[in-house]
N, CA, C and O atoms as a DFTB+ gen file, in Angstrom:
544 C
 N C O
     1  1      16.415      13.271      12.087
     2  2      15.600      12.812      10.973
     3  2      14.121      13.019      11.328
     4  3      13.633      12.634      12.390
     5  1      13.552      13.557      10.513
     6  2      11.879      13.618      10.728
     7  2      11.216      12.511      11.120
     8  3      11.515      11.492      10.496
     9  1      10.299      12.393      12.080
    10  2       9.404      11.732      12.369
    11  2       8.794      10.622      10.880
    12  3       8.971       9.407      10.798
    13  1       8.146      11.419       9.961
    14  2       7.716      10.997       8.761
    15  2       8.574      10.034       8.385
    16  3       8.136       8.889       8.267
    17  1       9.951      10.311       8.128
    18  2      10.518      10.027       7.451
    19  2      10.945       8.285       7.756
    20  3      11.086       7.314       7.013
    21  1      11.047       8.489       9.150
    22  2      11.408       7.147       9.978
    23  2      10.139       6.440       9.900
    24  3      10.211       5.283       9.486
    25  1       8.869       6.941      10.245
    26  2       7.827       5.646       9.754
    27  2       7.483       5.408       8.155
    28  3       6.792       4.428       7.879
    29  1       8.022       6.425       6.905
    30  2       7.925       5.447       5.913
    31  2       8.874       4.767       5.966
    32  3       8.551       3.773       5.316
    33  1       9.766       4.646       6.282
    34  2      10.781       3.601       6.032
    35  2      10.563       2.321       6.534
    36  3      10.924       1.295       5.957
    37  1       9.547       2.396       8.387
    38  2       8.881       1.268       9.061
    39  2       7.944       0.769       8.117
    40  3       7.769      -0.446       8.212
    41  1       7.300       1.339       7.249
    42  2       6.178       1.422       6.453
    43  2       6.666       0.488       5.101
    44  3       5.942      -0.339       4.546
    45  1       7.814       0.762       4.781
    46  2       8.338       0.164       3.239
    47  2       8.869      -1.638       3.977
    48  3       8.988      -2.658       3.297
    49  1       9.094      -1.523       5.498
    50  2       9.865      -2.680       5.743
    51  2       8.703      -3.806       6.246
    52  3       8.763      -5.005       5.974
    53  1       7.700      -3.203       6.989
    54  2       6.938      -3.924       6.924
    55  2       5.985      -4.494       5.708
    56  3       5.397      -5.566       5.571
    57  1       6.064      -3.540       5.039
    58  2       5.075      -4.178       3.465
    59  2       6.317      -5.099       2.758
    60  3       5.911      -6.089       2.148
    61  1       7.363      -4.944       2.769
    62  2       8.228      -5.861       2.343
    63  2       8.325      -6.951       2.634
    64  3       8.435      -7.822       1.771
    65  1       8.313      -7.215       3.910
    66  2       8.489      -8.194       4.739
    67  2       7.169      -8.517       4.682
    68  3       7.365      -9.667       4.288
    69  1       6.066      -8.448       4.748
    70  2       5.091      -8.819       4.461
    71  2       4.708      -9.674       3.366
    72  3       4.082     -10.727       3.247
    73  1       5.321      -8.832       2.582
    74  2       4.311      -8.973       0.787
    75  2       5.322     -10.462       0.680
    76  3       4.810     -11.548       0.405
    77  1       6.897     -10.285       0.958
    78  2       7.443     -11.907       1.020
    79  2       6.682     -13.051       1.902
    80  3       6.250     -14.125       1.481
    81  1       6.639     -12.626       3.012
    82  2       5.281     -13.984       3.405
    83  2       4.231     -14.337       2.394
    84  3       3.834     -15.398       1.913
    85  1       3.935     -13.128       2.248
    86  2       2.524     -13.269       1.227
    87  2       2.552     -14.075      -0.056
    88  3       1.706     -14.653      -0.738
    89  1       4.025     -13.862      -0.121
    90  2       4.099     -14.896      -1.748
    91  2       4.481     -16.322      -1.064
    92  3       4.312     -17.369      -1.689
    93  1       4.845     -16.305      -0.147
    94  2       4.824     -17.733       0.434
    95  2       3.771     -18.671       0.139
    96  3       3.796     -19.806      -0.337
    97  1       2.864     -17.941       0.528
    98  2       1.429     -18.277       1.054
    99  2       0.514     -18.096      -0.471
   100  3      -0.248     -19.045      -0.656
   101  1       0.493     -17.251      -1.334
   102  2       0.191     -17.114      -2.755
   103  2       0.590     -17.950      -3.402
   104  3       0.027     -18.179      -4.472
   105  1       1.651     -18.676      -3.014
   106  2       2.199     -20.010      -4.264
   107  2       1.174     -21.448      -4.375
   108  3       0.970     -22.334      -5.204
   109  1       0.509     -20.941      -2.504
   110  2      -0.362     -22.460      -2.230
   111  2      -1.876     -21.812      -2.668
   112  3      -2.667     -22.442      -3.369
   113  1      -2.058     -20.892      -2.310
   114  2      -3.304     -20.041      -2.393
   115  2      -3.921     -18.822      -1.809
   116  3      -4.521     -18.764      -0.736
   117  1      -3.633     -17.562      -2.902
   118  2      -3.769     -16.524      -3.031
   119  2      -4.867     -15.983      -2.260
   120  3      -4.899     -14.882      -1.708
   121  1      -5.782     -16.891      -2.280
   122  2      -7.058     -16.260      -1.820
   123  2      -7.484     -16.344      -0.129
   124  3      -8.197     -15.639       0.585
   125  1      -6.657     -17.588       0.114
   126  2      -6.557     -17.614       1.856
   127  2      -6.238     -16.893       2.312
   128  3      -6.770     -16.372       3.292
   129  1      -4.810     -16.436       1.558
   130  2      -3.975     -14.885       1.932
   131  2      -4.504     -14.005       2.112
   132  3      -4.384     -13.680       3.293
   133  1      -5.245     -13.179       1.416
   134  2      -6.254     -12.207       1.292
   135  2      -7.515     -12.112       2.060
   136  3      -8.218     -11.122       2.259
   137  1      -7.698     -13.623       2.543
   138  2      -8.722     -13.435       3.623
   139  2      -7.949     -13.491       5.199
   140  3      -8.449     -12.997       6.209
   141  1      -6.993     -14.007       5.163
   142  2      -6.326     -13.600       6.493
   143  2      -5.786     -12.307       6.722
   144  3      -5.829     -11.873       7.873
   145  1      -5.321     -11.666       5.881
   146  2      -5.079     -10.234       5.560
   147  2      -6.417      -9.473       6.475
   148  3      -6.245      -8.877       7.539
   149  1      -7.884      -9.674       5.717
   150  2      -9.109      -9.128       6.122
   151  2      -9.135      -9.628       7.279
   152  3      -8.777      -8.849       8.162
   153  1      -9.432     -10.660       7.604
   154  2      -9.005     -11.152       9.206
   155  2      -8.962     -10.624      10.152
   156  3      -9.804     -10.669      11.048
   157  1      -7.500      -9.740      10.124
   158  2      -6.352      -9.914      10.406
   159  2      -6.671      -8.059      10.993
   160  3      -6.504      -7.436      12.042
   161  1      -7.042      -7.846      10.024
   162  2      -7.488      -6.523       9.880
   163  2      -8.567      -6.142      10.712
   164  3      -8.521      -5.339      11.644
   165  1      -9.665      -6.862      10.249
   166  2     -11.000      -6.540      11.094
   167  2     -10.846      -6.982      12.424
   168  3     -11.860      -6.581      12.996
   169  1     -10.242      -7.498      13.115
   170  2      -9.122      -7.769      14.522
   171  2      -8.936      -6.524      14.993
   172  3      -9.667      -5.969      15.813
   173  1      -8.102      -6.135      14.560
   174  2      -7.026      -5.212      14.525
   175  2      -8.040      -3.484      14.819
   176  3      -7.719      -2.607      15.621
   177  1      -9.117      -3.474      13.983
   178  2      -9.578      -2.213      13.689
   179  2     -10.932      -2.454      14.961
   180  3     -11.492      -1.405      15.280
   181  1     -11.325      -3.451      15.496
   182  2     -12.549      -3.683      16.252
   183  2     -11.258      -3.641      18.045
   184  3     -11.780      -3.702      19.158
   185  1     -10.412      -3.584      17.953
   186  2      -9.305      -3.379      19.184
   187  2      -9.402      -1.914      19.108
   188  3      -9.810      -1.266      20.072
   189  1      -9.120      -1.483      18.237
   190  2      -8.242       0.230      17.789
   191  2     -10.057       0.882      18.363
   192  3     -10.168       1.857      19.107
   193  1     -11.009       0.265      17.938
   194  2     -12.480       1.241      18.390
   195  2     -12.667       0.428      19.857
   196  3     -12.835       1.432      20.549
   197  1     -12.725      -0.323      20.497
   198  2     -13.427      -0.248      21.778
   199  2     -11.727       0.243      22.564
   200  3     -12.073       0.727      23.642
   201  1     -10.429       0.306      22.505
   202  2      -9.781       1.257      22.651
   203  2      -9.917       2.572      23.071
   204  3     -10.031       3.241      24.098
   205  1      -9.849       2.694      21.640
   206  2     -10.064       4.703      21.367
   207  2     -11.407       4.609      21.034
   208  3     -11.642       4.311      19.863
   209  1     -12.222       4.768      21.683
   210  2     -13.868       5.144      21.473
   211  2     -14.067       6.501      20.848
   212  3     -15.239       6.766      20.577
   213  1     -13.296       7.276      20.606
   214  2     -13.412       8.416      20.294
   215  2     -12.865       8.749      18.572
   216  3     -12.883       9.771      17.886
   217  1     -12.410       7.366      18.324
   218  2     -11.867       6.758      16.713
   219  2     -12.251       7.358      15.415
   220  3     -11.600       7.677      14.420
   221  1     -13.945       7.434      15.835
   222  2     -14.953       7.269      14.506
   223  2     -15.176       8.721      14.414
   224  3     -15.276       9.468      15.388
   225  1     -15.237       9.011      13.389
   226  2     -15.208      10.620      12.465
   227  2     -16.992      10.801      12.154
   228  3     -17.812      10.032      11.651
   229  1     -17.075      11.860      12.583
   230  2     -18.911      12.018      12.243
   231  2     -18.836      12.912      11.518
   232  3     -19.355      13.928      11.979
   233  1     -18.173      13.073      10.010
   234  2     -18.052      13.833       9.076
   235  2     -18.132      12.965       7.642
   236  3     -17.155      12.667       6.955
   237  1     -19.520      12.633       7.355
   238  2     -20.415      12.229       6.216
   239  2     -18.798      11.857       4.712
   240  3     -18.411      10.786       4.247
   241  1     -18.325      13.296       4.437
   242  2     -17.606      13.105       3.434
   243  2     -16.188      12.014       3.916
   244  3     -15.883      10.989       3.305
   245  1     -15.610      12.452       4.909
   246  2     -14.575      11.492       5.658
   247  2     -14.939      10.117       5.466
   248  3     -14.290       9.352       4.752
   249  1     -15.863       9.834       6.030
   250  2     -16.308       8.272       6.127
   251  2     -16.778       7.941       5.064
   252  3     -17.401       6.881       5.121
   253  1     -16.733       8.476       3.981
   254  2     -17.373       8.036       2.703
   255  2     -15.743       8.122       2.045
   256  3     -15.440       7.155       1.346
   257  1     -14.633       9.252       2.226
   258  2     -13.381       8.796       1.662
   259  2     -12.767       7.385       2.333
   260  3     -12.090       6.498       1.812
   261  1     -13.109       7.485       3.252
   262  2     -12.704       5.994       3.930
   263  2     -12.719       4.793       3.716
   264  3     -11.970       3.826       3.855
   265  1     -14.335       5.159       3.116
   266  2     -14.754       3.539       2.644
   267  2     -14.143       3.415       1.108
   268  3     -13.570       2.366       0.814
   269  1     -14.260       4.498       0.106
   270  2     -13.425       4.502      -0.771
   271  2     -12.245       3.660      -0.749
   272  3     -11.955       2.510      -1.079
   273  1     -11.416       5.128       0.003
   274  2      -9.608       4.146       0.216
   275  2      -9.911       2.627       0.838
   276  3      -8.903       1.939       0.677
   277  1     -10.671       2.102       1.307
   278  2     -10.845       0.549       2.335
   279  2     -11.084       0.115       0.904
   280  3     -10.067      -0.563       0.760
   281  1     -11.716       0.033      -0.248
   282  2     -12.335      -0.311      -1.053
   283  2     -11.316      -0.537      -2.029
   284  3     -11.142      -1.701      -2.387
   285  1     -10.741       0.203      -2.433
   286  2      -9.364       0.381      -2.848
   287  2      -8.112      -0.613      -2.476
   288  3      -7.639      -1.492      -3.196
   289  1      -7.701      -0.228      -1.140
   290  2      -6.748      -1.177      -0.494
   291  2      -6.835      -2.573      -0.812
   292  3      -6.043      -3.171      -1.540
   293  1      -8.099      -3.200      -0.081
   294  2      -8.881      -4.358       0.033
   295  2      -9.036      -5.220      -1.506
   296  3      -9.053      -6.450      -1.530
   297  1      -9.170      -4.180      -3.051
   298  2      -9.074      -5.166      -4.049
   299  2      -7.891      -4.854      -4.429
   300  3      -7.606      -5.521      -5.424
   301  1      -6.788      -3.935      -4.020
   302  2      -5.670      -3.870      -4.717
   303  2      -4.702      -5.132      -4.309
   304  3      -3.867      -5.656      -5.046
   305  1      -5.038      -5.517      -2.870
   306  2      -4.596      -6.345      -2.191
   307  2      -4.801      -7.610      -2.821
   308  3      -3.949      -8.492      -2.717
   309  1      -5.900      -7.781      -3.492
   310  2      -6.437      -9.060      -3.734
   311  2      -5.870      -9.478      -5.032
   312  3      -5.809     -10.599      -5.538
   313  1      -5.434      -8.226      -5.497
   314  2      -4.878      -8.568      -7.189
   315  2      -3.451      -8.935      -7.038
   316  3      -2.963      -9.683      -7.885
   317  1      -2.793      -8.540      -6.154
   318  2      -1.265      -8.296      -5.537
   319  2      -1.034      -9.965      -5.502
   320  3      -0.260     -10.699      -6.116
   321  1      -2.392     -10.289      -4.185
   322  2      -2.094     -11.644      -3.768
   323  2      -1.967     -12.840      -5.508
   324  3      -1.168     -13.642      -5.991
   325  1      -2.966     -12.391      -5.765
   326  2      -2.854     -13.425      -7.517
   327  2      -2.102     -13.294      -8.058
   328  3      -1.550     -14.315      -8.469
   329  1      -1.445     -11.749      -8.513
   330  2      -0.121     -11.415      -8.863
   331  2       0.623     -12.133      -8.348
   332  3       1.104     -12.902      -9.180
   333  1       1.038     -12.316      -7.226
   334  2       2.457     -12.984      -6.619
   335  2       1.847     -14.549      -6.962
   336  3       2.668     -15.090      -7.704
   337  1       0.824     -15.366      -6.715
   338  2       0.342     -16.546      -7.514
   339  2       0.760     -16.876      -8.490
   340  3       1.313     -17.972      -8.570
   341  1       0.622     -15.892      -9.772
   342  2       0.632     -16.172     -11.220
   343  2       2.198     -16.013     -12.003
   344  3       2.620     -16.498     -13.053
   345  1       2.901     -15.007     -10.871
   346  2       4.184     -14.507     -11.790
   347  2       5.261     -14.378     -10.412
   348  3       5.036     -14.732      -9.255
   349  1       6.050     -13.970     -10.779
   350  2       7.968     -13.717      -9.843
   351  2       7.341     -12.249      -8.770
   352  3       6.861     -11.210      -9.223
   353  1       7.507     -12.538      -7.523
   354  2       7.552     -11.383      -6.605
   355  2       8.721     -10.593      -6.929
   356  3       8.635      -9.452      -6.475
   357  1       9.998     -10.879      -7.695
   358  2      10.913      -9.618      -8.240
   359  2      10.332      -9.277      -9.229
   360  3      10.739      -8.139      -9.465
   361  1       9.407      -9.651     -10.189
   362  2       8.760      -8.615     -11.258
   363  2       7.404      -8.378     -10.431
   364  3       7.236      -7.163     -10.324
   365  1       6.624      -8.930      -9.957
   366  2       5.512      -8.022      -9.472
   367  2       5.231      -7.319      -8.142
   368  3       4.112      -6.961      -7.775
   369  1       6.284      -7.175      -7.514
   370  2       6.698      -5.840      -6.468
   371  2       6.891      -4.720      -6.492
   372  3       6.394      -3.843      -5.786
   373  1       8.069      -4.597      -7.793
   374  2       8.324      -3.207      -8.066
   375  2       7.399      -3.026      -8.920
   376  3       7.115      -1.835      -8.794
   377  1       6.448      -3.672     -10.081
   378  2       5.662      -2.959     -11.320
   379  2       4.322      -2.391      -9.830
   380  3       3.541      -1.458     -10.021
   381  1       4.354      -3.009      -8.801
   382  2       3.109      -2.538      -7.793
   383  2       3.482      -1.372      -6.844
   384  3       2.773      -0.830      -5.996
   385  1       4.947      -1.080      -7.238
   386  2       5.641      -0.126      -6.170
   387  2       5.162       1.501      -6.920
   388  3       5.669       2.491      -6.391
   389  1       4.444       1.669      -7.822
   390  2       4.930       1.956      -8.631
   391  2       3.250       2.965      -7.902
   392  3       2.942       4.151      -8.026
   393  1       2.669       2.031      -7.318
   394  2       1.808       3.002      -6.447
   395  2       1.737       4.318      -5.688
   396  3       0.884       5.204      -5.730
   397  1       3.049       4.194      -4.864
   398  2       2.864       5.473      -4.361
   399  2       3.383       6.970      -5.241
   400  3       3.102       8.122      -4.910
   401  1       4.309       6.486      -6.575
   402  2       3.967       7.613      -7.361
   403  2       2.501       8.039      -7.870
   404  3       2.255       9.134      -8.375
   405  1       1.649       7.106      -7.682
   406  2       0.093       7.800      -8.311
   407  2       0.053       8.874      -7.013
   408  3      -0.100      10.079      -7.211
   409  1       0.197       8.341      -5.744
   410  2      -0.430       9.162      -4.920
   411  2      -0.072      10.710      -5.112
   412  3      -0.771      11.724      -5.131
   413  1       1.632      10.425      -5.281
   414  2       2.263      11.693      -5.388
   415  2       1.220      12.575      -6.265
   416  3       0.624      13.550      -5.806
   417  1       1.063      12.011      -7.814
   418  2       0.605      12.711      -8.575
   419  2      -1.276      13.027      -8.344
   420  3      -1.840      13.976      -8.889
   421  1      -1.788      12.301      -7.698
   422  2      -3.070      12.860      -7.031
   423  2      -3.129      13.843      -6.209
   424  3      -4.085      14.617      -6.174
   425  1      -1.554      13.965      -5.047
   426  2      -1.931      14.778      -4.475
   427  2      -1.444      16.181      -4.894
   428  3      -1.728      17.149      -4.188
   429  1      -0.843      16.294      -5.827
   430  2       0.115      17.287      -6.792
   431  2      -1.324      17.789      -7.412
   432  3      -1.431      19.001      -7.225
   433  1      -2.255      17.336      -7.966
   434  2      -3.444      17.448      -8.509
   435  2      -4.248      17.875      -7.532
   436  3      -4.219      19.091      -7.341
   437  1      -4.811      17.372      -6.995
   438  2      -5.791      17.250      -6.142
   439  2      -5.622      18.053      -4.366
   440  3      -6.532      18.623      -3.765
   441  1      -4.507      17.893      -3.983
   442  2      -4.677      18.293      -2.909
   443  2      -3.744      20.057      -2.893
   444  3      -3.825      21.002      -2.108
   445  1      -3.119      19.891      -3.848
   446  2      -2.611      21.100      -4.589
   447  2      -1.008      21.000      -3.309
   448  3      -0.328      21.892      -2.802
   449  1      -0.970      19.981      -3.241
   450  2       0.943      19.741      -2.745
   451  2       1.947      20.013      -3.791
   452  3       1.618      20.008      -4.977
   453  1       3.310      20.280      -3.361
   454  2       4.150      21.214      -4.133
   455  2       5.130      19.655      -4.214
   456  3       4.902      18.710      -3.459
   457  1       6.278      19.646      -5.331
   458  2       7.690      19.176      -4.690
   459  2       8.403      19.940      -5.444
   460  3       8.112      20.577      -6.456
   461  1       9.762      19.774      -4.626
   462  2      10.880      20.299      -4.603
   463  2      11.497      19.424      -6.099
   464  3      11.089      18.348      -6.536
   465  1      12.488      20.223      -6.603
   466  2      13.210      19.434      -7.778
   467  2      13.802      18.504      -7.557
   468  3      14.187      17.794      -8.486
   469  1      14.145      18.114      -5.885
   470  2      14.918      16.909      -5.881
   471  2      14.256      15.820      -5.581
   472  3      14.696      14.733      -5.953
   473  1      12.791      15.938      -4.676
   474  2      11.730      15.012      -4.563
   475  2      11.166      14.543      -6.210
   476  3      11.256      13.366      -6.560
   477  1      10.505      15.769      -7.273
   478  2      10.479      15.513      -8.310
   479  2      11.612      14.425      -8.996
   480  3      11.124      13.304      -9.138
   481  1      12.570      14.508      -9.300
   482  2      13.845      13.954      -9.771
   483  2      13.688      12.429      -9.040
   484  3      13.477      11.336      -9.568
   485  1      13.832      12.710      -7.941
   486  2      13.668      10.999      -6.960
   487  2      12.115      10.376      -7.561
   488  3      12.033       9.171      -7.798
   489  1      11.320      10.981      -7.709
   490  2       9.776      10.309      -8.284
   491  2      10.473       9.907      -9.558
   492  3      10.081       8.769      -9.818
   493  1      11.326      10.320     -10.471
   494  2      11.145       9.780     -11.636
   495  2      12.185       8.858     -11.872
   496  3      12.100       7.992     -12.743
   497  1      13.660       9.076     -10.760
   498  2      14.387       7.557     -10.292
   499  2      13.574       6.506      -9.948
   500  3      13.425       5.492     -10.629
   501  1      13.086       6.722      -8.976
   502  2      12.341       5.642      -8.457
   503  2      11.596       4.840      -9.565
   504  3      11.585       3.609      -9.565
   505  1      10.876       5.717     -10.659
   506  2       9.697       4.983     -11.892
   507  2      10.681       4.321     -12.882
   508  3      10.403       3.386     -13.633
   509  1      12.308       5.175     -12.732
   510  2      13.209       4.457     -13.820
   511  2      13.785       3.087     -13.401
   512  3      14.129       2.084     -14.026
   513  1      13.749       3.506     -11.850
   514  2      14.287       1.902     -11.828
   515  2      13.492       0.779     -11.274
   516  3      13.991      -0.326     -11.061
   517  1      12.349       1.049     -11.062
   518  2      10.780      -0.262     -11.243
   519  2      10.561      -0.695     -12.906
   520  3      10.039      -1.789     -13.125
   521  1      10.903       0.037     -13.886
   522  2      10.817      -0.468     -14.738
   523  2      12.089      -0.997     -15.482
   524  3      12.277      -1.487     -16.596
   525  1      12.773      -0.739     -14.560
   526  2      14.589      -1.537     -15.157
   527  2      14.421      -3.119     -14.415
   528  3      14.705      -4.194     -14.943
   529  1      13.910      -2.905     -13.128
   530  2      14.017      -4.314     -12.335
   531  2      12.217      -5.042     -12.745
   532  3      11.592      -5.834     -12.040
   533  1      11.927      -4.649     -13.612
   534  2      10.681      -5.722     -14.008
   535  2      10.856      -6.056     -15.744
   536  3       9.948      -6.553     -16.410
   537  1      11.724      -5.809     -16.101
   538  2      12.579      -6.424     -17.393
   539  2      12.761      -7.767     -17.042
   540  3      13.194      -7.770     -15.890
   541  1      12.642      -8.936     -17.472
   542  2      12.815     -10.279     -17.341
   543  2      14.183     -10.141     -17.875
   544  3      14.900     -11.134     -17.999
């Protein structure tokens, strides 16, 4: 099995397992969540640089997509956390899963990536059944 393939799957289990704590913690207050998240993070990323000193990218456009995607992550996160606050983590998981088909289609656009008819076909299982399991 590909390399890739085995860390999205680490990738889907940890955000799973995650995002269920997270509604734990969203039922009392959303917004603590979201700052331990940042926390948690800025920890995490100030280890990873006096580490690897060699981390930081001195390419102007890079570090400006960076702060983008950080910018991104950071309020998508924050809406997620209120989401799971306000409504059912079985309806607002999958309507948020629903993310990494944008990427697909950005990078189908944008980065000029190809798929295969059966990756295609699986993108549009996957969108059929996030919107079958967020039916009340």
């Amino acid at each position: 099995m590909d390399i890739a393939i085995i860390l999205g799957l680490l990738v889907a289990v940890l955000y799973g397992v995650g995002t269920f704590f997270a509604k734990i913690v969203c039922e009392k207050n959303p917004l603590f969540q979201w700052i331990v998240v940042n926390i948690v993070g800025i920890i995490l990323t100030l280890f990873l640089i006096f580490k690897y000193k060699n981390i930081i990218v001195n390419d102007a456009k890079i570090v400006l997509y960076a702060i983008i995607a950080g910018i991104f992550v950071v309020l998508g996160s924050l809406v997620l956390y209120y989401a799971l606050y306000k409504g059912k983590a079985s309806i607002v998981v999958p309507i948020s899963s629903i993310g990494p088909a944008i990427t697909v289609i950005l990078s189908i656009i944008f980065l000029k990536e190809t798929l295969t008819i059966n990756q295609a076909i699986g993108v549009i299982l996957i969108l059929i059944g996030i919107i079958l399991l967020s039916f009340y």
